[in-house]
N, C-alpha and C positions, 0 to 999 in steps of 0.2 A: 180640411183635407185637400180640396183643389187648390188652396193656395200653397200649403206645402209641396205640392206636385208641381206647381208653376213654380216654385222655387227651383227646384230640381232639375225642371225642363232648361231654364231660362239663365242660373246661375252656374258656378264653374264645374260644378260637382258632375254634369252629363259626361264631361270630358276627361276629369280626374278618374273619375271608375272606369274610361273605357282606359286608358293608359293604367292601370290596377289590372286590367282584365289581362290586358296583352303581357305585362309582366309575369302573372300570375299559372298564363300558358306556357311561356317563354321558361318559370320554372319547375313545372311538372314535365312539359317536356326534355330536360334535362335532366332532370332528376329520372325518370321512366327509359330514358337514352331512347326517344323516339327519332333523336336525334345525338349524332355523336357528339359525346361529350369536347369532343376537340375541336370541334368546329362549332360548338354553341353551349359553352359553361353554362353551371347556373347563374341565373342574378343573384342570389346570397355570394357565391361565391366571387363573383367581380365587386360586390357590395364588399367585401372584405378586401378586396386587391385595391380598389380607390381608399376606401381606408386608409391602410398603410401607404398608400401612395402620395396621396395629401399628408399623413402623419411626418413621412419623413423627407418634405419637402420638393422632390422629385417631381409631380405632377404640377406644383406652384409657380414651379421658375421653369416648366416649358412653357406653360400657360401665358408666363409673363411675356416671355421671349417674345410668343407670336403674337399676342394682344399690343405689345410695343410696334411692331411692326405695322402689324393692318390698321390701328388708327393712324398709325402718321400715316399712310398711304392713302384712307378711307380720307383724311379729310385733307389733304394735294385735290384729290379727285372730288372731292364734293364743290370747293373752294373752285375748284378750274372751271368744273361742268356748269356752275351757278355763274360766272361770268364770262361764259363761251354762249350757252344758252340764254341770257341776256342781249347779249350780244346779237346774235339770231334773229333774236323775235324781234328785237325794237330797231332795228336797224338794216332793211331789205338786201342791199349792194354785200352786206359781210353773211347773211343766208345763203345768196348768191353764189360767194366766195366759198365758204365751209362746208354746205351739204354736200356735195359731191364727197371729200374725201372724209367726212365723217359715214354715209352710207357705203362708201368702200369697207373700211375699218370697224366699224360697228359688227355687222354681221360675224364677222370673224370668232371663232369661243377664244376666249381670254387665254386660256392653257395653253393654245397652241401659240402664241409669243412668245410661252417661257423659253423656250432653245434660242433664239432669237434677243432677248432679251442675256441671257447667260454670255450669250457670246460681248457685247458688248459691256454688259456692267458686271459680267464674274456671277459669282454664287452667293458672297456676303447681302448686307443687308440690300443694301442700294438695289437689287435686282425683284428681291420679295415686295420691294415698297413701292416701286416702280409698279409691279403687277398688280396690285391692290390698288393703287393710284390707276390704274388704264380701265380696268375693270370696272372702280365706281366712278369712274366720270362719265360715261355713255348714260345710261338711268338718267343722273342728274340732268343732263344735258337735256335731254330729249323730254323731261318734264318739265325744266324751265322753260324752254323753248315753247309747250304748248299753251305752260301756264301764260306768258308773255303774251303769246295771241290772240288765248282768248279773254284780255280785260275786256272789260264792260267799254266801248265807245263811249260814253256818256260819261262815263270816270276821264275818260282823259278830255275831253273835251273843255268837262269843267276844272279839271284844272288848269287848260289853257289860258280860261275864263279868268282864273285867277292869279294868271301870270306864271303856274308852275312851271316850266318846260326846262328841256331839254336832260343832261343828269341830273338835275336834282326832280323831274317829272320819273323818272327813271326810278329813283330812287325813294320818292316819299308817294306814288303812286301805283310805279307799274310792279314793284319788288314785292310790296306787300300782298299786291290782288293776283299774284303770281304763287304767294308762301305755299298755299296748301299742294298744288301741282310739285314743287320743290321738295314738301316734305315727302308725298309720297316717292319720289324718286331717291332722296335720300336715302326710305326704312329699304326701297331695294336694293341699293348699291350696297348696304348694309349687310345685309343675305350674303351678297355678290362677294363681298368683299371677305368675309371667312370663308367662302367658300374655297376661293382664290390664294387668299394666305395660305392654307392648309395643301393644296394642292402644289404652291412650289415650292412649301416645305419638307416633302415629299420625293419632289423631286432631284431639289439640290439643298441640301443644309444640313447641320452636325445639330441643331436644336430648334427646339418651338416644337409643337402638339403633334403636327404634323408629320416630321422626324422622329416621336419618338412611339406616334401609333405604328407607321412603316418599320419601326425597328424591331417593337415588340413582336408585330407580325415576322417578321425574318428570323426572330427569334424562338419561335414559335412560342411567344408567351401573350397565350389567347386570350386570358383572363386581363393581363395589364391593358391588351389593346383592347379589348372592348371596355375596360374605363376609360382608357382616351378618350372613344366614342361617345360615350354617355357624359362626359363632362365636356365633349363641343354640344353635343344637345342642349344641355344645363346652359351653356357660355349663349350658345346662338339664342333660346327661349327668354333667359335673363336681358341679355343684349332691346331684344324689340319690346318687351315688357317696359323695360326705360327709356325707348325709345318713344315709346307711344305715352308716356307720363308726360316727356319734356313737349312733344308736339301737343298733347292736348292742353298744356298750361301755357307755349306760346301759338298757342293758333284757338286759344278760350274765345275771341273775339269771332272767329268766323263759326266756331260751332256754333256758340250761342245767336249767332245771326241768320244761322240752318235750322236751329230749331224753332224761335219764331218763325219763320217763313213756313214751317211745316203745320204749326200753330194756327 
């Protein structure tokens, strides 16, 4: 009996019932109209509007649209921030150089570029990839940059010892005992970065998720746009689900070097 309960407590199912529960409010309350039905359908009812939505292809190829986008933007911006944040840490005089106008720029919310960005690269793709590229490169940056400083002195030392230095010290030393600091800024940029596609698809674009939850809403088809919703939920959940597969199969080496140590 307690271990069936430590099951419960400890495995998915705590969390699947509370997301069961909130649905299951979500439709009694619409059905009871404790809330109006136009501002908050039931979930069968949007349950059947993504249905046909997926069925007749319509929600696939917005879907696509914008998942084309934010990774090629997601990883400009990962790719940038992993050799600007090397950069950083291993090298004092280009710290010197960069902090100031990366703490300028940082701080700033990403969305408010978009006008900014529109005027100079238009509203096509080039402007959506761009944003998603400015967005996740900050995270990355600022993770690689801490991971870089705080290797172990004694790792680099010894590989002095053994002749490693300079990029290739860089590269078969300070990259790898930097990884886990990088991954985390990655799964954030990742967040970041649907956020961000969605948000200047919204504001300027004829397609992607983003455009067509804004249109639904304009059109006042409550039911379509709150599948949109429920399938960036599914997209963003599914997304760090595999995100955290591929990080814990390439970074197996330092978990299991975390758990001995805990050992």
């Amino acid at each position: 009996m307690n271990n069936t309960i430590r099951r419960l407590a400890y495995g998915p199912w705590l969390g699947l019932g509370l997301i069961l529960l909130i649905l299951l409010l979500w439709e009694v309350s619409a059905t009871l109209k404790w809330i109006s039905p136009l501002s908050l359908p039931k979930v069968s009812d949007v349950a059947i509007t993504l249905f046909e939505l997926v069925k007749s292809g319509e929600l696939p190829r917005e879907l696509a649209a914008s998942l084309w986008r934010m990774f090629v933007g997601y990883f400009i911006g990962v790719l940038l921030g992993i050799a600007v944040g090397l950069l950083m840490g291993a090298f004092r005089p280009a710290y010197k150089l960069l902090e100031p106008v990366t703490e300028i720029l940082r701080p700033i919310p990403s969305p408010a570029y978009v006008p900014v960005a529109i005027l100079f690269l238009g509203i096509d793709n080039e402007m959506k990839i761009f944003m998603v590229a400015f967005s996740a490169f900050f995270p990355v940056l600022l993770n690689t940059y801490s991971g870089v400083r705080g290797v172990d002195p004694v790792q680099l030392q010894t590989a002095g010892t053994f002749g490693v230095k300079g990029v290739r010290r860089l590269w078969e030393v300070v990259l790898p005992a930097a990884a886990p600091s990088i991954f985390t800024g990655m799964r954030i940029s990742l967040a970041v970065a649907l956020i961000v596609m969605v948000i200047s698809e919204m504001v300027a674009a004829s397609d992607g998720i983003g455009y067509f939850i804004l249109a639904a809403q304009r059109g006042f088809k409550v039911q379509a746009m709150f599948a949109g919703i429920v399938t960036l939920a599914v997209v963003g959940y599914a997304l760090n689900r595999v995100f955290l597969m591929i990080e814990n199969r390439v970074l197996a080496w330092h978990h299991g070097a975390m758990q001995q140590s805990k050992n």
